[in-house]
Residue, then its C-alpha position, 0 to 999 in steps of 0.5 A: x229465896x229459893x227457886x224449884x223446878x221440875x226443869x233441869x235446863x232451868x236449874x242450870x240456867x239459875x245457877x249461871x246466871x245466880x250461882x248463890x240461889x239456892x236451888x230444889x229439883x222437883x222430881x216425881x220419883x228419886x233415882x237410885x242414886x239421888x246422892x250422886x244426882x244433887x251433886x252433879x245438879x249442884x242443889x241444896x235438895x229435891x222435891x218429890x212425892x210422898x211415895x217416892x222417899x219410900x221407893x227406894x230404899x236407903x234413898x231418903x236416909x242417904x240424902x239426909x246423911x249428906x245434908x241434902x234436903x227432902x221435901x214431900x209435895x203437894x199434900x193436903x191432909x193430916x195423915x200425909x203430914x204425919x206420915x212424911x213427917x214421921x219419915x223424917x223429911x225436911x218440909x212439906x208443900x201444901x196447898x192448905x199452909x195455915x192449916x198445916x201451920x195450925x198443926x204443926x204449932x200444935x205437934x212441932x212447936x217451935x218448927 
């Protein structure tokens, strides 16, 4: 399980109550030090749009570099599956799962 929020009051929450969930902030766009941010927010990743991991430069390679996760919401078609994917994210929130599972069986077997 892994819980994800837009509330920073309900992350720190989880993580007294359950310091081994792992946890996603979900945020609209990175900041300029999304690195600095996880660690103080202690989360395995962010949840963020598509936009937003092109926004700021650098941004989406410094969080992978340190392991933090990126993942891209809430896209619905093929060309912005293959766009973030070509961007290197870590996943994808869609409101079609079988469709994409159809896609990436197809383009990432074995994902």
């Amino acid at each position: 399980m892994v819980l994800q929020s837009f509330s920073l009051e309900t992350l720190f929450a989880v993580q007294q109550v359950s310091p081994t969930t792992p946890r996603i902030m979900l945020i609209r766009e990175l900041p300029a030090e999304p690195v600095a941010l996880g660690e103080r927010l202690g989360v395995i990743g962010f949840g963020t749009t598509a936009a937003s991991v092109t926004a700021v430069p650098g941004a989406l390679e410094a969080l992978l570099e340190a392991g933090v996760a990126v993942l891209c919401y809430t896209l619905n078609t093929h060309e912005t599956w293959q766009d973030v994917s070509e961007l290197g994210v870590d996943g994808i929130i869609t409101d079609q799962p079988s469709e994409l599972d159809e896609r990436l069986a197809v383009t990432a077997p074995g994902t």
